[in-house]
N, C-alpha and C positions, 0 to 999 in steps of 0.2 A: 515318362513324359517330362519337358521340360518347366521347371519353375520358373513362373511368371517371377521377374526379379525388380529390382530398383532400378531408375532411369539417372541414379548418382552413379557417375564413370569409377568415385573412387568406390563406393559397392562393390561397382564390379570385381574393378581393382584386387578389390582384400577376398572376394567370396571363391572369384574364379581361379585369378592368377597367386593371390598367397602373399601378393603387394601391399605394403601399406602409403606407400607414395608411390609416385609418378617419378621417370630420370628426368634429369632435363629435356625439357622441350616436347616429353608426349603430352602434357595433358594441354599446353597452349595447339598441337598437332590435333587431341580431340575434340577439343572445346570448337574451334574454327569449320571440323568435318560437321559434327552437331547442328555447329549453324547453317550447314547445309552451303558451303564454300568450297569451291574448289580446290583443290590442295594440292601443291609439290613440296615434299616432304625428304631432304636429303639427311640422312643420318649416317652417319661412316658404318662400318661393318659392326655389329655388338649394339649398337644403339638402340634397340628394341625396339622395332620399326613394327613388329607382328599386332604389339598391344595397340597401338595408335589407329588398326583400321579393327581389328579386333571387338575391340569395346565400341565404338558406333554402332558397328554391323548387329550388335548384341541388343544396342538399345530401339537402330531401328525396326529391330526384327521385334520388337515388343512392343510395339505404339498398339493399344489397345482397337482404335479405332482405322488402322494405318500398317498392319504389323506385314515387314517387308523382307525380301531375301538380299543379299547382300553377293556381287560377283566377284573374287580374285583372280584376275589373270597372272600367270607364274610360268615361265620357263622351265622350271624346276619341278621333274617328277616328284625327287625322293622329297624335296621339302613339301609341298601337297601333300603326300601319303603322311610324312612325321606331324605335320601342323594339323591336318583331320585326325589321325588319332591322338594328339595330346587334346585337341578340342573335345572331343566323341569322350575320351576319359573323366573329364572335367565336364560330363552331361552336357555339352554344349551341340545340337545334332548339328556337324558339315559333312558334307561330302568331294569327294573329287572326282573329275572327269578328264581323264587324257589315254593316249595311246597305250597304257599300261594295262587297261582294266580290258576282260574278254567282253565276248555281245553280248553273254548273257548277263554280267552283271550292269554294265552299262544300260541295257533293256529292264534292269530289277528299279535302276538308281531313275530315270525316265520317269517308268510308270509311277514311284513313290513320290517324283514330283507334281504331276499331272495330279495325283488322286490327292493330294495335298489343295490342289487350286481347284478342284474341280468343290471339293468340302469345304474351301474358302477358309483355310489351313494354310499353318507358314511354319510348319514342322524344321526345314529346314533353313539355318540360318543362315550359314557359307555357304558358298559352293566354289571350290577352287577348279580354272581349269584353264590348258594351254591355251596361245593364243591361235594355232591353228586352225581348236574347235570350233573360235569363231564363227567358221565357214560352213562347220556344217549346218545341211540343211534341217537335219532331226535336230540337232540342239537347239537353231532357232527357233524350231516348233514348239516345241518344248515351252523353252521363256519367255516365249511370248504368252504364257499363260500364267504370270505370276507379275506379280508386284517388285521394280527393283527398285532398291535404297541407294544402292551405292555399289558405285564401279570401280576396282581397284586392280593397277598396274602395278605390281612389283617389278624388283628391276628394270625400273622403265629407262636406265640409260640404251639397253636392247633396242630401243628407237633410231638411236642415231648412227648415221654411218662412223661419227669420231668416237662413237663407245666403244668398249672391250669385246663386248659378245653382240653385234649385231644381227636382230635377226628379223627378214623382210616380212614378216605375219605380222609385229607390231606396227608397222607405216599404217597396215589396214583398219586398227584396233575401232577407229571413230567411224569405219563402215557399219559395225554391230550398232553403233547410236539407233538407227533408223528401226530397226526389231523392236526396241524397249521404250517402257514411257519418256519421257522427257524429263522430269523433274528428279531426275538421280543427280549425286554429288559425284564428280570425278575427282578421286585420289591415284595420284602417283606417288611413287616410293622409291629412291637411288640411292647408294652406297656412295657412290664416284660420276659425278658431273657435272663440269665446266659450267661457265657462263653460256657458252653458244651451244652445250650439249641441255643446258637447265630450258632455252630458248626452244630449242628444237621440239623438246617434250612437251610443253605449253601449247607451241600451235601445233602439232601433229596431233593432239589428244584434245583439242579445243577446249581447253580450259579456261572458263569466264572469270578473266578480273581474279586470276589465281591466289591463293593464301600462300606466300613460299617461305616454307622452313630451312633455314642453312644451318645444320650444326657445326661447331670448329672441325676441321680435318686433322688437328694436333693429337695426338695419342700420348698423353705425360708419360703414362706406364710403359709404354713400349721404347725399350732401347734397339738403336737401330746401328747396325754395324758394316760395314764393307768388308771382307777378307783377302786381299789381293794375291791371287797365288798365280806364279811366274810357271805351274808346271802340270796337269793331271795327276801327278803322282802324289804332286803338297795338297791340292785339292783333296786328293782322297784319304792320307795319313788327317788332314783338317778337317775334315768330317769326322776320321775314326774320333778325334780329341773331344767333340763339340758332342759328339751322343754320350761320351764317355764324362765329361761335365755333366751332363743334364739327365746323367742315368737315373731311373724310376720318376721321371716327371714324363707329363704328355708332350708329345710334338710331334710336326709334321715336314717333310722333305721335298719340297718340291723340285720336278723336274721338267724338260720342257718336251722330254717324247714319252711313248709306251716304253722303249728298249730301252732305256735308260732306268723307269722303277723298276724296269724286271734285273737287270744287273747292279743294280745298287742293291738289290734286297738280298739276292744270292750272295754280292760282297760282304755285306754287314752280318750275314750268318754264317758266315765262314772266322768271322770271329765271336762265337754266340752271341749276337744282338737280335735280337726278334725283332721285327718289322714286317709289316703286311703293304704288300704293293697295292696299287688303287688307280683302273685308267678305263680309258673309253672301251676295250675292247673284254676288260673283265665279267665274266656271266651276270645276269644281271640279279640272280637271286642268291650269289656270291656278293655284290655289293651292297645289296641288301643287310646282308649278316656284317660284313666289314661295319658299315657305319654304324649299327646296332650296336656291335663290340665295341667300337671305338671311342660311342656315346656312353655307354655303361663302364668304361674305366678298362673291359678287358683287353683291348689291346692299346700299349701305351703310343707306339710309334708306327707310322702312317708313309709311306713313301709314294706321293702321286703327281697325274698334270696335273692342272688348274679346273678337271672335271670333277675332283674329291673336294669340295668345305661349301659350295655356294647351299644356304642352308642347312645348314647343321652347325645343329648350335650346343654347342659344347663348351663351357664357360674358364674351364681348368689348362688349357694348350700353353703353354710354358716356354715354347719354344718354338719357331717358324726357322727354316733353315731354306735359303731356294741355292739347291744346286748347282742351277744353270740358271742364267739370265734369264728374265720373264721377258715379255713381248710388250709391253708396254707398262708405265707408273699406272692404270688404274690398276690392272692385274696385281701387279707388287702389291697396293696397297690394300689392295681385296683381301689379300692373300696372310698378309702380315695382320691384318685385322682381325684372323682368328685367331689368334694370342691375346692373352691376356684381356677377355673380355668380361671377368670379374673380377678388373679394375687392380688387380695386383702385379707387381711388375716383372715383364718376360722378357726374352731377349728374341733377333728378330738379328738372321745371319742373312749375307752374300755371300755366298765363295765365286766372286768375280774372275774369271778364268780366260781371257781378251777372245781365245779361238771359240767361245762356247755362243758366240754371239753371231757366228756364222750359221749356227741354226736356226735362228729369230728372225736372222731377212733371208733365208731359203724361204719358210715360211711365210712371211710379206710376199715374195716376190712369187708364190704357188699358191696364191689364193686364188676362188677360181668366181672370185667376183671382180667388179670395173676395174681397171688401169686406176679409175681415183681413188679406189677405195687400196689399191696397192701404195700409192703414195702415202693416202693419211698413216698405212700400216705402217713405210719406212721413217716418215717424221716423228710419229710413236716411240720409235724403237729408239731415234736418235736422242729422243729425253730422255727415256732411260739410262740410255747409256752416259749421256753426259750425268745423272745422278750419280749414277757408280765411280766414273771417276775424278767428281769434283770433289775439291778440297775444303767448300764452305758446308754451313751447315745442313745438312740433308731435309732435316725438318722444312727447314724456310722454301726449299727449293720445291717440294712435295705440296703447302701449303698454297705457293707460288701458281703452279700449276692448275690449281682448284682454284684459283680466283680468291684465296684470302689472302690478307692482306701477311705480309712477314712479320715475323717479333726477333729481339735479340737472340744471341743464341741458344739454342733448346735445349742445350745440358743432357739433350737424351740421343746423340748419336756419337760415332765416333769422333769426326771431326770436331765437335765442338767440347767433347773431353779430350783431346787430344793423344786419346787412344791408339796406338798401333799393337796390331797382333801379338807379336813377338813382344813387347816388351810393358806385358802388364807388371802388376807387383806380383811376387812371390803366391802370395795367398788366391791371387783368383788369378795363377798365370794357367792359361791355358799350350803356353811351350816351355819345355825346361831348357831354357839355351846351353850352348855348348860355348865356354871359355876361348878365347883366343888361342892360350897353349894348348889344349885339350885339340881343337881343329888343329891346327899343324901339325900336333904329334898323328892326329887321324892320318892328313894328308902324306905324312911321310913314310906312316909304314904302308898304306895303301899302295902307294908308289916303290915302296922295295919288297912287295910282298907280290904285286902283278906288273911290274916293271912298264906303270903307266908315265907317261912324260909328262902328262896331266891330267892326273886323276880326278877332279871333278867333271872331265867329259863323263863318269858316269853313276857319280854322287857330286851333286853339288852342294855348297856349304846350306844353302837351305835347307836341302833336301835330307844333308844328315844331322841336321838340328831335327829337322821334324822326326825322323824317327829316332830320338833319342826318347821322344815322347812315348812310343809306338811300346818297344820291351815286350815283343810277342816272345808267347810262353815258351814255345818252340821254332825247332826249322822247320816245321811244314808250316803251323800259320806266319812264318816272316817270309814269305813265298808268295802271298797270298794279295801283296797289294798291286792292283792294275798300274800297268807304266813303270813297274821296275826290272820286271823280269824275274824268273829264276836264279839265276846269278848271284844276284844281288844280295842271297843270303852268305852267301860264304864271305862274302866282304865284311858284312854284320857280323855274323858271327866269331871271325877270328881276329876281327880289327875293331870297329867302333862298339861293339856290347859290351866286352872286357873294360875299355875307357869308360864309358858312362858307367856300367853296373859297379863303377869301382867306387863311386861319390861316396 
């Protein structure tokens, strides 16, 4: 049975969650829900957005005279299933309802609400569930027999057509109003959105005379990088580098298709890097276990779309790496937000590749909703792209975008350390360059050894700087990198290993 508890949030705070404060900005987020005020609540990714509807839901479900059930709507299966069991752990009874669960337990979770209200019982606190269920008609039945406190949209940027993940079930959300009493508080909750995405949410979700919380969008911890590679080939020696830095810390690889985590994952074990792939078409009680492992530290490195982190909360990611260009800056900054969200500092890669942006408006242009919503997707794309290759500070421009205001420069990206790839210091170079004489002497035997007239048609000077880094153990893994071919080893082997291995 659940313990009748204290109506003090920080109680809650310290009994439930193991808190002894509040981070910035939930407890003025709880105090305002309490008062029974509408709320938009935008906290960037890590922000602890769960305790903020959490602890109300806790307290309204305990008004002795008044004691109420509390709704989440959530897009997000696996986060439902993880947030009801670390609740359920933590004696706190929630449940969840979406296309996951069979009839018969769906029919178990029903009846235990019904016989709850029929006994004038409020056993259940949460109840998290998609917004599709809205519509059903047994669900309506259902809550229509209980008491609600409070209505809560997570990811409510999924409203707007200018958000990342729009989806038409949330336009409807303020159709369920009409089912339930009327004196409920509506809370919404976003990661990433605008001034006219914050607007949209407000009146889509009729929120009265709204309480809105704007946290800064700035991330101090997280440095942020561009990596400009002229070729598929320095892309992917610059990946080998970057996992090879951040070997035995957590991170994650973002890519922009399925065919792509499955061939990165296959690349990266072919020089023993373990990595587990992660995408929309992986079983589903395989990604189940993925996430579990990934939560629990057993697996350190993660290669997926944008369908692996929404929810999962993992505090230790050390590292964000995207592949291939994302499809828009909220995506990026979604994405990058799962780094370093115990505040200690990660780094936070591009390997910006010019052709890999032709998948992002195939994509735009194969959406198989309006012509407008194909534009807003190519104007999206177009900021992104202008981040990646402007020269000012990436912070300001990212900030810019969210509607805050700019600061000098941020000191945490590239351009404003004035950082380029190739020419860090010694101690945290991620390329060991290759000397001037050193390249000519390559170029010239390369040239009297395969009687090329100009041998960087198929080493270019980049490209064999990058693998000076590379020093595979053998000739079958120097075979092994996409975009060079087979070939490519005998050239290594008899001409540029001897040079470099000679330092």
């Amino acid at each position: 049975m659940f313990e009748k508890i204290s109506i003090t949030p920080y109680f809650i705070l310290n009994k439930f969650f193991g808190y002894s404060n509040f981070r910035e900005g939930q407890l003025e987020i709880v105090n305002n829900i309490l008062a029974k005020k509408d709320t938009l609540a935008i906290l960037p990714t890590g922000g602890g957005k769960s305790i903020c509807f959490q602890i109300p839901a806790l307290i309204f479900g305990q008004n002795k005279n008044d004691s109420r059930t509390s709704i989440v709507i959530s897009p997000l299966i696996s986060l439902m299933k993880d947030q009801v069991d670390a609740l359920n752990r933590k004696g706190i009874p929630a449940c969840y309802i979406n296309s996951s669960l069979s009839k018969e337990k769906l029919q178990e979770i029903f009846k235990m609400i019904e016989q709850n209200a029929s006994q004038n019982e409020n056993t259940v606190k949460i109840i998290y569930v998609s917004p599709e269920r809205l519509k059903s008609e047994k669900f309506i039945n259902v809550i229509k027999k209980i008491q609600i406190g409070m209505l809560v949209v997570d990811e409510a940027h999924c409203i707007s057509q200018w958000g990342n993940n729009f989806r038409p079930h949330y336009k409807q959300i303020s159709d369920f109003y009409q089912h339930i009493n009327k004196d409920i508080v509506k809370v919404a909750f976003t990661a990433t959105a605008n001034k006219k995405i914050q607007e949209e949410i407000c009146n889509t979700l009729k929120l009265k005379n709204p309480f809105i919380y704007l946290k800064s969008f700035s991330r101090k911890n997280l440095f942020l990088e561009v990596i400009k590679c002229e070729s598929e080939t320095i892309k992917n020696l610059v990946l080998l580098r970057l996992v090879n830095v951040h070997s035995g810390q957590t991170g994650i690889i973002y890519c922009a298709t399925r065919k792509t985590t499955e061939n990165l994952t296959n690349f990266l074990k072919t020089f023993n890097i373990s990595a587990t792939r992660y995408h929309g078409a992986v079983d589903k009680k395989e990604k189940e276990e993925i996430q579990d492992s990934f939560i629990n530290g057993k697996i350190k490195l993660i290669i997926a779309t944008n369908a692996f982190g929404m929810g999962i909360d993992k505090s230790d990611v050390r590292f964000v790496i995207h592949y291939q260009i994302p499809g828009n800056i909220e995506n990026y900054y979604q994405e990058i937000g799962r780094a370093g969200r115990d505040g200690k500092p990660s780094n936070c890669y591009c390997l910006y590749y010019a052709d890999d942006i032709k998948i992002q408006i195939s994509f735009a242009k194969n959406n198989k909703e309006s012509l407008e919503q194909t534009k807003i997707n190519i104007h999206k794309l177009k900021q992104i792209y202008k981040l990646f290759k402007m020269n000012e500070c990436r912070t300001n421009m990212i900030l810019n975008y969210f509607g805050e205001s700019a600061q000098e420069k941020c000191g945490n990206c590239d351009n404003c350390k004035n950082l380029v790839f190739e020419n860090r210091p010694p101690k945290h170079s991620l390329l060991t360059k290759v000397s001037e004489p050193e390249m000519s002497l390559i170029k010239k035997l390369l040239q009297q050894k395969y009687l090329y007239k100009k041998p960087t048609t198929f080493l270019t000077d980049a490209e064999i700087c990058y693998l000076s880094i590379l020093k595979p153990i053998n000739e079958i893994d120097s075979m092994k990198v996409p975009g060079l071919g087979t070939d490519w080893s005998n050239k290594w082997w008899k001409v540029v290993a001897p040079i470099i291995n000679a330092k």
